[in-house]
PDB file with SEQRES, HELIX, SHEET and CRYST1 records, atoms N, CA, C and O in Angstrom:
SEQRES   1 A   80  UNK UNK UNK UNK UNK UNK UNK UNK UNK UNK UNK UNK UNK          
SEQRES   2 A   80  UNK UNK UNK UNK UNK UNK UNK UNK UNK UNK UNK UNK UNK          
SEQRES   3 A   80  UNK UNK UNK UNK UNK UNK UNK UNK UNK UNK UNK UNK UNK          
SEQRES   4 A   80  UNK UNK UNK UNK UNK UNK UNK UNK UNK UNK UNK UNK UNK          
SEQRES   5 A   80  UNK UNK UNK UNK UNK UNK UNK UNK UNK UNK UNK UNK UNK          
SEQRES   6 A   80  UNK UNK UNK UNK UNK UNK UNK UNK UNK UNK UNK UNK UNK          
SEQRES   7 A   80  UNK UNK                                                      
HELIX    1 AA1 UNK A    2  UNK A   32  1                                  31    
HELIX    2 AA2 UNK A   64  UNK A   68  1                                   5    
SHEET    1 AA1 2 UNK A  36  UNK A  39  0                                        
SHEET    2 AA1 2 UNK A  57  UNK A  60 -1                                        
CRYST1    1.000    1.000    1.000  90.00  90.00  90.00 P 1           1          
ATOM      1  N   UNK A   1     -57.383  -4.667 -48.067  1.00  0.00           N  
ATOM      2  CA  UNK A   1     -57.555  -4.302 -46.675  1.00  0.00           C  
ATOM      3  C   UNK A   1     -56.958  -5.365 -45.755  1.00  0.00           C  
ATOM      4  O   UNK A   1     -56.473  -5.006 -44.682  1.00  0.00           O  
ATOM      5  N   UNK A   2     -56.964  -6.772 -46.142  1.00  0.00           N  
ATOM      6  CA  UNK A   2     -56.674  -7.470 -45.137  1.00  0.00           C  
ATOM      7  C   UNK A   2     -55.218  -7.782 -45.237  1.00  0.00           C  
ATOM      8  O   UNK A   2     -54.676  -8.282 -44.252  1.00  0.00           O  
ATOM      9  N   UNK A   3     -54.324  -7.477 -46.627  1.00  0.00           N  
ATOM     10  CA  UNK A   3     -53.027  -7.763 -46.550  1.00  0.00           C  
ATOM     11  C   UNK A   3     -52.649  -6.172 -45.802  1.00  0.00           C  
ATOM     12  O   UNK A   3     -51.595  -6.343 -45.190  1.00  0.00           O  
ATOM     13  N   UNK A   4     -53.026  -5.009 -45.668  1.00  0.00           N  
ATOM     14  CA  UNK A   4     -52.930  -4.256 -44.697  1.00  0.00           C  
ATOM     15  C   UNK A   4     -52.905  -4.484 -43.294  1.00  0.00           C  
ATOM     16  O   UNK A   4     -51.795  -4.303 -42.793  1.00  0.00           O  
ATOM     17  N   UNK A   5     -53.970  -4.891 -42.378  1.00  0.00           N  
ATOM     18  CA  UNK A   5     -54.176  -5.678 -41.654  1.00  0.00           C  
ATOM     19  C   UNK A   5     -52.586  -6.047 -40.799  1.00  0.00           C  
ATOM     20  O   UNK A   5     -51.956  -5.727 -39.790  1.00  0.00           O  
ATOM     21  N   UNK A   6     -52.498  -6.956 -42.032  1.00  0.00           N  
ATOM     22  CA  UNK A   6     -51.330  -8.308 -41.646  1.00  0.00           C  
ATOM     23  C   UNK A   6     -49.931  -7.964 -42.151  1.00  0.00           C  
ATOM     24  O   UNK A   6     -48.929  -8.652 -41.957  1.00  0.00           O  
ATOM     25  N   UNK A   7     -49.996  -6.672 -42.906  1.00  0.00           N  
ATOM     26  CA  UNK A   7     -48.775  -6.200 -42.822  1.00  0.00           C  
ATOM     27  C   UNK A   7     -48.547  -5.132 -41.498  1.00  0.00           C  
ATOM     28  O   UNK A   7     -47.382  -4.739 -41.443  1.00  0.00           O  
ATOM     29  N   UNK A   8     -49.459  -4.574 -40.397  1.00  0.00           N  
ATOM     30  CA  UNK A   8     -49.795  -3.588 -39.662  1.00  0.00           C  
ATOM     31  C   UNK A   8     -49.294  -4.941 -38.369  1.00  0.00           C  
ATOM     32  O   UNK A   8     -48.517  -4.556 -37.496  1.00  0.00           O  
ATOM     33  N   UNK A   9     -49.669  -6.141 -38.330  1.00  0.00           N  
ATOM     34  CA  UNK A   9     -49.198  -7.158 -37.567  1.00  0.00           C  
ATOM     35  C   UNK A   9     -48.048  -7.675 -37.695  1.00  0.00           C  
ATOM     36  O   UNK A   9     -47.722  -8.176 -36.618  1.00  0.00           O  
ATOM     37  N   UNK A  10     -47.189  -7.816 -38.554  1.00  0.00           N  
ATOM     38  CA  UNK A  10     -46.169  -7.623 -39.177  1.00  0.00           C  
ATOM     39  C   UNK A  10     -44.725  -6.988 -38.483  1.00  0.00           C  
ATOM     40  O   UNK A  10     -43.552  -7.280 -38.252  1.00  0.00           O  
ATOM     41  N   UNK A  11     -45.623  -6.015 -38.350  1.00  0.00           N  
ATOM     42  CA  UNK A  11     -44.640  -4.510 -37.864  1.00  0.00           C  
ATOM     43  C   UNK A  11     -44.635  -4.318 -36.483  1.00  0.00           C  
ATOM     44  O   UNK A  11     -43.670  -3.865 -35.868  1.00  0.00           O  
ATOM     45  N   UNK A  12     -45.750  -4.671 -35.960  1.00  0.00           N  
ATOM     46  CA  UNK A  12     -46.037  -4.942 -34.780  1.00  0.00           C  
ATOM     47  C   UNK A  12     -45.333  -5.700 -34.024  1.00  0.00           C  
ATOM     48  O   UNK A  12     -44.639  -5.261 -33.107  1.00  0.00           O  
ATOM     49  N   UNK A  13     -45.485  -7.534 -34.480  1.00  0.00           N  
ATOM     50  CA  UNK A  13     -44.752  -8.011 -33.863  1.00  0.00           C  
ATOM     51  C   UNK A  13     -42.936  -7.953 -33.925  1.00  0.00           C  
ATOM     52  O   UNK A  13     -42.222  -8.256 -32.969  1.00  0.00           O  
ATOM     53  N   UNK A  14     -42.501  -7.555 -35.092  1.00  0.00           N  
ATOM     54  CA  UNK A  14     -41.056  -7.184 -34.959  1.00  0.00           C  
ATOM     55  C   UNK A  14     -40.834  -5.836 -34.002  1.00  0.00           C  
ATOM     56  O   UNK A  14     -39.910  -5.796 -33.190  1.00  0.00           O  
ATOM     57  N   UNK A  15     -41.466  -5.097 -34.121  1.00  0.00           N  
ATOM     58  CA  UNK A  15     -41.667  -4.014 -32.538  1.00  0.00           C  
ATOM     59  C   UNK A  15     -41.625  -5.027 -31.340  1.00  0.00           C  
ATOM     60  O   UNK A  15     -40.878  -4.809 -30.386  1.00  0.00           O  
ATOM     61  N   UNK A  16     -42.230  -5.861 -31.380  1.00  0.00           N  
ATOM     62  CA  UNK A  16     -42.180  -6.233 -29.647  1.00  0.00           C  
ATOM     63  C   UNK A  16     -40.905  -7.127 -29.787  1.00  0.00           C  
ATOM     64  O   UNK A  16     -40.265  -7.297 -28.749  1.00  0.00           O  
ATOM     65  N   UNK A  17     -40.435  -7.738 -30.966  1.00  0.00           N  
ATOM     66  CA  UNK A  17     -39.127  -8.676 -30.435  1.00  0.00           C  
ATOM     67  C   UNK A  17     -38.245  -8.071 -30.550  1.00  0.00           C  
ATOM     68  O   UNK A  17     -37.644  -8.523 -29.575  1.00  0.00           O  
ATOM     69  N   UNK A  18     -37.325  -7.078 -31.111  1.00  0.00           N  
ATOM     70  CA  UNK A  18     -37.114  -6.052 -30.904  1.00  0.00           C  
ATOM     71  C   UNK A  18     -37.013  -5.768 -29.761  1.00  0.00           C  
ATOM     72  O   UNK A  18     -36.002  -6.141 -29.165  1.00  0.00           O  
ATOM     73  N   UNK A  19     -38.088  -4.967 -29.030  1.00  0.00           N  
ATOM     74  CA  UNK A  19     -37.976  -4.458 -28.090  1.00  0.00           C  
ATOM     75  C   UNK A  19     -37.695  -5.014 -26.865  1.00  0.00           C  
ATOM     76  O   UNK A  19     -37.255  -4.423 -25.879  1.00  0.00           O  
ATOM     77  N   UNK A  20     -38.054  -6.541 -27.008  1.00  0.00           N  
ATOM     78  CA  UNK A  20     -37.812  -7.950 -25.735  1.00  0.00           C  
ATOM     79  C   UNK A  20     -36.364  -7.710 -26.140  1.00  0.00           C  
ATOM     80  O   UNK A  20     -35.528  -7.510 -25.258  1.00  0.00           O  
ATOM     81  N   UNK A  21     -36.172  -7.715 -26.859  1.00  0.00           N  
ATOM     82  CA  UNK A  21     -34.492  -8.051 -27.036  1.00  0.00           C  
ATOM     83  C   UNK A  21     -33.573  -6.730 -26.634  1.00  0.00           C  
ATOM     84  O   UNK A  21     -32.548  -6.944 -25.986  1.00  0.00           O  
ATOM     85  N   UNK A  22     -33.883  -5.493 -26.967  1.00  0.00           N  
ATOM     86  CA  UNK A  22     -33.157  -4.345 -27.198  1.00  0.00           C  
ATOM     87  C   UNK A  22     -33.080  -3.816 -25.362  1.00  0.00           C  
ATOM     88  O   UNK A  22     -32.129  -3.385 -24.709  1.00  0.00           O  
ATOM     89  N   UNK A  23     -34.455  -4.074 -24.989  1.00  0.00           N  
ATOM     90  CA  UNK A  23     -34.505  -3.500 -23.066  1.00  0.00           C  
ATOM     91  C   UNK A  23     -33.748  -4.683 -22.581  1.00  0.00           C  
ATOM     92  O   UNK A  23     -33.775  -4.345 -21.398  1.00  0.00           O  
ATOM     93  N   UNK A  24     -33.206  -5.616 -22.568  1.00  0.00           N  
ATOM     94  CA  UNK A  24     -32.312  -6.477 -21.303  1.00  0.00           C  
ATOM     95  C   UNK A  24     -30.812  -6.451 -22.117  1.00  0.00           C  
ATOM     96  O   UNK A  24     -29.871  -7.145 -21.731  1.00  0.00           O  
ATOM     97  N   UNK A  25     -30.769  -5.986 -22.726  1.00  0.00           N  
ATOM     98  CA  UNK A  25     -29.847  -6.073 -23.717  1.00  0.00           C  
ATOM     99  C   UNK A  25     -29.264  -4.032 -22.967  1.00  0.00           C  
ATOM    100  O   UNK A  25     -28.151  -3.703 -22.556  1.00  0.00           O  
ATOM    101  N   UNK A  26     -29.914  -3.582 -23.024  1.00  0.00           N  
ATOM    102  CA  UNK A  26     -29.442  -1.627 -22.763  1.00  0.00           C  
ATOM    103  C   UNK A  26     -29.419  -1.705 -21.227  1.00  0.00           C  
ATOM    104  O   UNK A  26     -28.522  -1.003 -20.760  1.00  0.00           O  
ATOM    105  N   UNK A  27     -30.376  -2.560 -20.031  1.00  0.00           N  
ATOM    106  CA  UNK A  27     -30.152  -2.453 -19.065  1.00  0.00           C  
ATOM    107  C   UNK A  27     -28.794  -3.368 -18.705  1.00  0.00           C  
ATOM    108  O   UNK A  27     -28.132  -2.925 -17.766  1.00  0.00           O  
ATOM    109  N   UNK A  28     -28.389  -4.379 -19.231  1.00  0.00           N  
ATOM    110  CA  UNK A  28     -27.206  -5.348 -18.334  1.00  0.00           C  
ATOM    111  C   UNK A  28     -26.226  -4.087 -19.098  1.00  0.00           C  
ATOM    112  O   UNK A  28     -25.771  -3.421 -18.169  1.00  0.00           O  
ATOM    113  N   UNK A  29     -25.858  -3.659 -20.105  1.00  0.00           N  
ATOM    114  CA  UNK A  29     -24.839  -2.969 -20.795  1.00  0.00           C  
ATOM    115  C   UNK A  29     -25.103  -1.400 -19.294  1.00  0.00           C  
ATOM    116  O   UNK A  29     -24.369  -1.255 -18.316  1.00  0.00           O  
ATOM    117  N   UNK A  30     -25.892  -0.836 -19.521  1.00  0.00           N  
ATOM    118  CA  UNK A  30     -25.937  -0.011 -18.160  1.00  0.00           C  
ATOM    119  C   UNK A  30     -25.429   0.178 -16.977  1.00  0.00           C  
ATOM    120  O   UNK A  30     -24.790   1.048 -16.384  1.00  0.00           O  
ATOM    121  N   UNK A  31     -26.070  -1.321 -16.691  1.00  0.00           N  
ATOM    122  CA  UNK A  31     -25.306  -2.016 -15.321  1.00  0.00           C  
ATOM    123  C   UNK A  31     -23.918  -2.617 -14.679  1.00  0.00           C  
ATOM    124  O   UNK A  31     -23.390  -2.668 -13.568  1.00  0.00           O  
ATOM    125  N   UNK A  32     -23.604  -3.083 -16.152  1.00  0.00           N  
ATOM    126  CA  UNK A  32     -22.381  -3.573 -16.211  1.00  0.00           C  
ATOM    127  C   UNK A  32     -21.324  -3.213 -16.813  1.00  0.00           C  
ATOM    128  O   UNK A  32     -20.241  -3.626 -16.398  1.00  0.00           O  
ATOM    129  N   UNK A  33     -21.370  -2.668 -17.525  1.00  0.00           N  
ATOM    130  CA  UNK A  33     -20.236  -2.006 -18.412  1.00  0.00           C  
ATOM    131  C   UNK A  33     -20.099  -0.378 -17.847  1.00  0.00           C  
ATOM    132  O   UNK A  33     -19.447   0.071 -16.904  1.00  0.00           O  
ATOM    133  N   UNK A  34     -20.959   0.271 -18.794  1.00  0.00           N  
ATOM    134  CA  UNK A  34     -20.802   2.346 -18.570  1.00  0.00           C  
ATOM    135  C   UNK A  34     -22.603   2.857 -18.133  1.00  0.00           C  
ATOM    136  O   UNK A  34     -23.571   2.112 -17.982  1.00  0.00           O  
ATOM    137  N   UNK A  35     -22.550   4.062 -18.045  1.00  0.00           N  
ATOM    138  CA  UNK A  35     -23.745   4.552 -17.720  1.00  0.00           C  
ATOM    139  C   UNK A  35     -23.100   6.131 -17.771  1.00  0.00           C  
ATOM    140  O   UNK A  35     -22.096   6.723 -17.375  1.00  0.00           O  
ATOM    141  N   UNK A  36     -24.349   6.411 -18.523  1.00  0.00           N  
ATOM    142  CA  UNK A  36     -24.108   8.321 -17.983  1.00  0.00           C  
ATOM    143  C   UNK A  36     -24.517   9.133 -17.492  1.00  0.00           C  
ATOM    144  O   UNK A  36     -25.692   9.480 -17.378  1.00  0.00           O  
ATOM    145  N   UNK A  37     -23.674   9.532 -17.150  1.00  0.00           N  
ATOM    146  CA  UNK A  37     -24.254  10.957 -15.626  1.00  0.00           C  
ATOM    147  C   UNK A  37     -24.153  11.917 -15.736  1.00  0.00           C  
ATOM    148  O   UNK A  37     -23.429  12.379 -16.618  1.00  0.00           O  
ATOM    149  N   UNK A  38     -25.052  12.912 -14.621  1.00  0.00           N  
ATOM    150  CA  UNK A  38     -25.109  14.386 -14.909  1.00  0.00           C  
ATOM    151  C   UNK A  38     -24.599  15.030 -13.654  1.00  0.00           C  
ATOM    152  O   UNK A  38     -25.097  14.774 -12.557  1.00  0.00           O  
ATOM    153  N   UNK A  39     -23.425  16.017 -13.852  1.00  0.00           N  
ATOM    154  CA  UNK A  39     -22.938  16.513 -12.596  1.00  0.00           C  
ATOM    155  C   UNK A  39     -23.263  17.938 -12.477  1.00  0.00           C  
ATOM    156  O   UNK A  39     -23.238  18.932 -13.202  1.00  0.00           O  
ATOM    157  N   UNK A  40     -23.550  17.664 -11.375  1.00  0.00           N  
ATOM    158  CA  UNK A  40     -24.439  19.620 -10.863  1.00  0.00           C  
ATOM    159  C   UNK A  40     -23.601  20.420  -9.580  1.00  0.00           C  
ATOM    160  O   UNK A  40     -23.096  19.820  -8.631  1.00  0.00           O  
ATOM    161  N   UNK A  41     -23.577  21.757  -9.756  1.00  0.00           N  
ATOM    162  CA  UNK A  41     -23.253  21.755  -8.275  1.00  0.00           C  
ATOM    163  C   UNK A  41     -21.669  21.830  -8.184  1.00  0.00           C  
ATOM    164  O   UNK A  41     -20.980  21.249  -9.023  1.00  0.00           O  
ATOM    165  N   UNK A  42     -21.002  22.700  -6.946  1.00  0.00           N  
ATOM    166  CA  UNK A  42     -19.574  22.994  -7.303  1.00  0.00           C  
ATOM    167  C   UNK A  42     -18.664  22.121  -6.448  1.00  0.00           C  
ATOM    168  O   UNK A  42     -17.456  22.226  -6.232  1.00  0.00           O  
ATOM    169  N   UNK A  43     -19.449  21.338  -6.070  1.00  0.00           N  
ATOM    170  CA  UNK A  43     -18.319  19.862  -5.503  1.00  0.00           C  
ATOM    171  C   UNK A  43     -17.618  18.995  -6.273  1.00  0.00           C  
ATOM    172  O   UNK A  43     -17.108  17.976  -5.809  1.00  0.00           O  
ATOM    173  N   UNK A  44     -17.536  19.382  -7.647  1.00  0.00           N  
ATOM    174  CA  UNK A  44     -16.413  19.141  -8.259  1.00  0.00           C  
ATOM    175  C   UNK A  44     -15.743  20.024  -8.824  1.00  0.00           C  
ATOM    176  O   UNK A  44     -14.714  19.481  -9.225  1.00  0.00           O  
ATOM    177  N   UNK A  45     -15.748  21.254  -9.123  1.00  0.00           N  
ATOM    178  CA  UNK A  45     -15.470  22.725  -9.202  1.00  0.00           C  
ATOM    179  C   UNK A  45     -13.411  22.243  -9.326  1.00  0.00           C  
ATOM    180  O   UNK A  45     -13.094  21.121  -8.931  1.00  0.00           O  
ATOM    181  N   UNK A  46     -12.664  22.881  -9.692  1.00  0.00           N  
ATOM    182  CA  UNK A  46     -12.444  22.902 -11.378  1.00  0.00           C  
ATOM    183  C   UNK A  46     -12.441  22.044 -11.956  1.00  0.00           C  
ATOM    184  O   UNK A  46     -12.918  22.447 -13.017  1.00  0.00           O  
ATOM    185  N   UNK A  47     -12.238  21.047 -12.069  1.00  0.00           N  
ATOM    186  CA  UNK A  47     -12.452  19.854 -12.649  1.00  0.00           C  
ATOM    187  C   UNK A  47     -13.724  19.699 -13.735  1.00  0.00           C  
ATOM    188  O   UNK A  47     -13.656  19.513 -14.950  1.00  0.00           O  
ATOM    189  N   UNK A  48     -14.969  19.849 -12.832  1.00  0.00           N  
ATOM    190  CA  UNK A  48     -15.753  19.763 -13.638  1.00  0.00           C  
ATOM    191  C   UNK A  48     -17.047  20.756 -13.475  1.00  0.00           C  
ATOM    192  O   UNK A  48     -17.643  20.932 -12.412  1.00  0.00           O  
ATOM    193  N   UNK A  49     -17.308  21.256 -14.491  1.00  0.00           N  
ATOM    194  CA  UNK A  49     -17.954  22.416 -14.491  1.00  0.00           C  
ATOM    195  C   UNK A  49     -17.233  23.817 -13.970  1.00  0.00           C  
ATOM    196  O   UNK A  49     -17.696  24.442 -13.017  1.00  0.00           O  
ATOM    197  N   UNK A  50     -16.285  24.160 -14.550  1.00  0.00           N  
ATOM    198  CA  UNK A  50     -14.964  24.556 -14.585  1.00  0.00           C  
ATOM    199  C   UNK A  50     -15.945  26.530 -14.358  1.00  0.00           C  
ATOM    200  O   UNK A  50     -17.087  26.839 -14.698  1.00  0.00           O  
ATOM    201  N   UNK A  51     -15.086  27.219 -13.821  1.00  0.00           N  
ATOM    202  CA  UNK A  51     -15.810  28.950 -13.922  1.00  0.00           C  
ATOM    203  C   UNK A  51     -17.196  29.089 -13.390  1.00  0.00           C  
ATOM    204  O   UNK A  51     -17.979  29.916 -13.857  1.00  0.00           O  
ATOM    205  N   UNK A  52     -17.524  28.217 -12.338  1.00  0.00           N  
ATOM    206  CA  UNK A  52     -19.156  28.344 -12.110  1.00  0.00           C  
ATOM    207  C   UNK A  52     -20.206  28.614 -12.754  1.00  0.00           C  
ATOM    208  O   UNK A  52     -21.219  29.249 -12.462  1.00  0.00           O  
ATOM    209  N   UNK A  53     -19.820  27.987 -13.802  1.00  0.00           N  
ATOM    210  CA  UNK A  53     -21.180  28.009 -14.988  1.00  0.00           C  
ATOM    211  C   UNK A  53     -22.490  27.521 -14.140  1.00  0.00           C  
ATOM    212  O   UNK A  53     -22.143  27.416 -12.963  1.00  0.00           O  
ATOM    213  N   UNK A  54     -23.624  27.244 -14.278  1.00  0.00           N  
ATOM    214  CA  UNK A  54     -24.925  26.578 -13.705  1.00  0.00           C  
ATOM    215  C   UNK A  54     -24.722  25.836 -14.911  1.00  0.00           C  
ATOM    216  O   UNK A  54     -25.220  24.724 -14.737  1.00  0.00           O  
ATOM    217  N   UNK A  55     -24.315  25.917 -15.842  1.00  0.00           N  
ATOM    218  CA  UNK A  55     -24.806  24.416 -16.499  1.00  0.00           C  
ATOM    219  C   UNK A  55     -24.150  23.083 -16.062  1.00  0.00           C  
ATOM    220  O   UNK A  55     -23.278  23.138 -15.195  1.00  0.00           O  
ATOM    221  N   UNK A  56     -24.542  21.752 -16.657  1.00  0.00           N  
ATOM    222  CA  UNK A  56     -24.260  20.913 -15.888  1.00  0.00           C  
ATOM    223  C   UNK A  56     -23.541  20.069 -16.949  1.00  0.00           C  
ATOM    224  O   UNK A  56     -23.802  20.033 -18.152  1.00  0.00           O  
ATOM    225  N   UNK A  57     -22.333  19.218 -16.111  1.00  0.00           N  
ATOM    226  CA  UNK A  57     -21.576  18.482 -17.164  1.00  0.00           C  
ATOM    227  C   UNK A  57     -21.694  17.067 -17.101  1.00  0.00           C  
ATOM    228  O   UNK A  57     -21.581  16.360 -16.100  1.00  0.00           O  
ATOM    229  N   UNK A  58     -22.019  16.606 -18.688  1.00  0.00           N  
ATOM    230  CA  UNK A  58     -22.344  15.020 -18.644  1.00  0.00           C  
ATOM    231  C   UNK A  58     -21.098  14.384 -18.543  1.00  0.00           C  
ATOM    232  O   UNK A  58     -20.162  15.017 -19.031  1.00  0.00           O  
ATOM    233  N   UNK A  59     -20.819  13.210 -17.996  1.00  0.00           N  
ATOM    234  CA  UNK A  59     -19.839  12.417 -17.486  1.00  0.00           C  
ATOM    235  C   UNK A  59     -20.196  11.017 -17.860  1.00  0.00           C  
ATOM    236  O   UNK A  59     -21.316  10.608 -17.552  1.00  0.00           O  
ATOM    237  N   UNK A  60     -19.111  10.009 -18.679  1.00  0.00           N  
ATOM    238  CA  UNK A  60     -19.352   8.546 -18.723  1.00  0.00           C  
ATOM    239  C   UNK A  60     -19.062   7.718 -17.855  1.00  0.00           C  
ATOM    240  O   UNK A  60     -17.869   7.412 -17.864  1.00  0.00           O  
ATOM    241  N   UNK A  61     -19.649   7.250 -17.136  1.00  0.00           N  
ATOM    242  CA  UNK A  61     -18.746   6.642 -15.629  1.00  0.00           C  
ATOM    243  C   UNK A  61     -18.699   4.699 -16.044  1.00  0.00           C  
ATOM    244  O   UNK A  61     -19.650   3.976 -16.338  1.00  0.00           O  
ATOM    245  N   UNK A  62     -17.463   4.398 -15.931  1.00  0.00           N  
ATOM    246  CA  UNK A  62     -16.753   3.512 -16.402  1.00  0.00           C  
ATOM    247  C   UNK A  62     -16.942   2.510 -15.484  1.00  0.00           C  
ATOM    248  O   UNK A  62     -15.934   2.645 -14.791  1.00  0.00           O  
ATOM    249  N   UNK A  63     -17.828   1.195 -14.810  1.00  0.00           N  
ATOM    250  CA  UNK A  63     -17.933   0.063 -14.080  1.00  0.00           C  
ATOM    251  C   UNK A  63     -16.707  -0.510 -14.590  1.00  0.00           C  
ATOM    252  O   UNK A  63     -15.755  -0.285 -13.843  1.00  0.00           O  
ATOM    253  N   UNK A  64     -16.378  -1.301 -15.813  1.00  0.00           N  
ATOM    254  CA  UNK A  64     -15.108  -1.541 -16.077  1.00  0.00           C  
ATOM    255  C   UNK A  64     -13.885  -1.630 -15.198  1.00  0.00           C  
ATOM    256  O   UNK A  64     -13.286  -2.626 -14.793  1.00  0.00           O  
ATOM    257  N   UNK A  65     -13.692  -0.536 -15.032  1.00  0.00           N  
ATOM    258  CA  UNK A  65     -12.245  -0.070 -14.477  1.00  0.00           C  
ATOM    259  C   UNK A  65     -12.523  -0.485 -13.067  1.00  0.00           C  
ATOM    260  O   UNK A  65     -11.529  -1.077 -12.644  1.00  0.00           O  
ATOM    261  N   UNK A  66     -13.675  -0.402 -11.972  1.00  0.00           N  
ATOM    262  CA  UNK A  66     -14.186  -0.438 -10.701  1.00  0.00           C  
ATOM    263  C   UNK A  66     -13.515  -2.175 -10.525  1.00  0.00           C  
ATOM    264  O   UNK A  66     -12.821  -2.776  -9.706  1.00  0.00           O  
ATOM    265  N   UNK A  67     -14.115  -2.439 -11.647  1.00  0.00           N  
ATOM    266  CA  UNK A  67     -14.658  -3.890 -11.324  1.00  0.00           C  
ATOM    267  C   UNK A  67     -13.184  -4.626 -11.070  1.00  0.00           C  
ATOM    268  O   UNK A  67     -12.837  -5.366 -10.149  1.00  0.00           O  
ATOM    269  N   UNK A  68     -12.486  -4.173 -12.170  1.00  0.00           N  
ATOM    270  CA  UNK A  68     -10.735  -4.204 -12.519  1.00  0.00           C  
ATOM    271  C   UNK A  68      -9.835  -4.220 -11.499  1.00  0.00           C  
ATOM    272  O   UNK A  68      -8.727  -4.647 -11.173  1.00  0.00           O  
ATOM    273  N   UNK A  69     -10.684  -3.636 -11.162  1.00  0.00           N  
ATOM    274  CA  UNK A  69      -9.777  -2.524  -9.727  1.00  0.00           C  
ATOM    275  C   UNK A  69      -8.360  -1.876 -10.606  1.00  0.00           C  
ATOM    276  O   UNK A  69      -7.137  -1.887 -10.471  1.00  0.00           O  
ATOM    277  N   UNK A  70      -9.173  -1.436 -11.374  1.00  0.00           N  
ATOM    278  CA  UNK A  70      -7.712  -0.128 -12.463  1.00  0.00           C  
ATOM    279  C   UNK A  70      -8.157   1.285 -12.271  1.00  0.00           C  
ATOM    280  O   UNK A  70      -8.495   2.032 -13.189  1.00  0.00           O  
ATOM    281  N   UNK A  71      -8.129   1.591 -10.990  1.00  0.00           N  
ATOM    282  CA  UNK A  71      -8.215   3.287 -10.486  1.00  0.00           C  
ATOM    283  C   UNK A  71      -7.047   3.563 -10.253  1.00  0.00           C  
ATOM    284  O   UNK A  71      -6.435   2.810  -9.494  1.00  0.00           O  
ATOM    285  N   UNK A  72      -6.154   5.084 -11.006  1.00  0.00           N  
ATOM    286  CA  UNK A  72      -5.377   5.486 -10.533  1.00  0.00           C  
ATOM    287  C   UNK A  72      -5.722   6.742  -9.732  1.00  0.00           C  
ATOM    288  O   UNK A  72      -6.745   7.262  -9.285  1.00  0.00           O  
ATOM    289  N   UNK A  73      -4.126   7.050  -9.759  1.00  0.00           N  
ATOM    290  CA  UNK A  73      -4.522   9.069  -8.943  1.00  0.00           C  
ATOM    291  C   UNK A  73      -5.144   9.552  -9.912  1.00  0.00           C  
ATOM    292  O   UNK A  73      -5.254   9.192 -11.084  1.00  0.00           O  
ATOM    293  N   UNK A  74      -5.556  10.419  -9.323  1.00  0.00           N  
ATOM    294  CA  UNK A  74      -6.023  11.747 -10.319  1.00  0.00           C  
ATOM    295  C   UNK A  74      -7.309  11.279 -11.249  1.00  0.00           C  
ATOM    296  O   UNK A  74      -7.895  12.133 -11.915  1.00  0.00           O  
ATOM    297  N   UNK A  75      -7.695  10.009 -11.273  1.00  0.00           N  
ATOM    298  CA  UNK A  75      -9.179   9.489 -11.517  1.00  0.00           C  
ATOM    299  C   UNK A  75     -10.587   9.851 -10.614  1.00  0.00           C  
ATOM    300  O   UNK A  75     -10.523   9.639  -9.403  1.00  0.00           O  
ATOM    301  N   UNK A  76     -11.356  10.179 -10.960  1.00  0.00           N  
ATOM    302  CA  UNK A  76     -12.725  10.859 -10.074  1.00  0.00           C  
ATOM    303  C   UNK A  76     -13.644   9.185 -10.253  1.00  0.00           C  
ATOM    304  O   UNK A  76     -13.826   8.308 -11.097  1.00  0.00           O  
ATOM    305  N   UNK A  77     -13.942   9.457  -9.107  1.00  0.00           N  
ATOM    306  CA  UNK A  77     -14.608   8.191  -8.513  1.00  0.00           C  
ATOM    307  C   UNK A  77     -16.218   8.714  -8.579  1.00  0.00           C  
ATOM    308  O   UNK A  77     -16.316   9.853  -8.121  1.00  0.00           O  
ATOM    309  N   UNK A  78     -17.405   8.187  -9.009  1.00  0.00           N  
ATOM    310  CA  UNK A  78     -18.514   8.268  -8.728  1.00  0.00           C  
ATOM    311  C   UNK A  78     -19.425   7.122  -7.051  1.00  0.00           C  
ATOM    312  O   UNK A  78     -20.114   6.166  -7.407  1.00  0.00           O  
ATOM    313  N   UNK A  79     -19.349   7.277  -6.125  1.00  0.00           N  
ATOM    314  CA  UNK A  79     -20.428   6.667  -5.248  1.00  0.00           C  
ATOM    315  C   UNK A  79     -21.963   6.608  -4.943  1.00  0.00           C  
ATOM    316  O   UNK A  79     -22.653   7.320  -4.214  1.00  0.00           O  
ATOM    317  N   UNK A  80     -22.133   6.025  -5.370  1.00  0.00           N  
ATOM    318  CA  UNK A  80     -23.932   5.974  -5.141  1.00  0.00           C  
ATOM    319  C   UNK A  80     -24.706   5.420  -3.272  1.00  0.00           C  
ATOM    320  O   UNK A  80     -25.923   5.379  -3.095  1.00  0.00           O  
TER     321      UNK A  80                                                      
END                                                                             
């Protein structure tokens, strides 16, 4: 019972370092690098979400390139 216990603590604490490590680690990559988005709605109409479907199209939006300043023509810009 008690090497149960302490194998149940075990598991536990590699869950929390892990998880200290894995959340600042997924938010700076978020923030700084890509993030993905959901586009609704026909203000981007053909491009995206092409035939007025209602469904909605996921999009990877690239900080990278912003940051670069490597936007050409014909690239879709996200603004928040």
């Amino acid at each position: 019972m008690a090497q149960a216990q302490s194998l149940g603590k075990k598991y536990i604490k590699a869950f929390f370092k892990g998880f200290f490590v894995a959340v600042p680690v997924t938010v700076t990559f978020l923030d700084r690098v890509a993030c993905v988005a959901r586009v609704e709605g026909a203000s981007m109409q053909p491009s995206l979400n092409p035939g007025g479907r209602q469904a909605s199209d996921v999009v990877l939006l690239n900080h990278w390139s912003i940051r670069n300043y490597d936007v050409q023509r014909g690239d879709i810009v996200s603004l928040v």
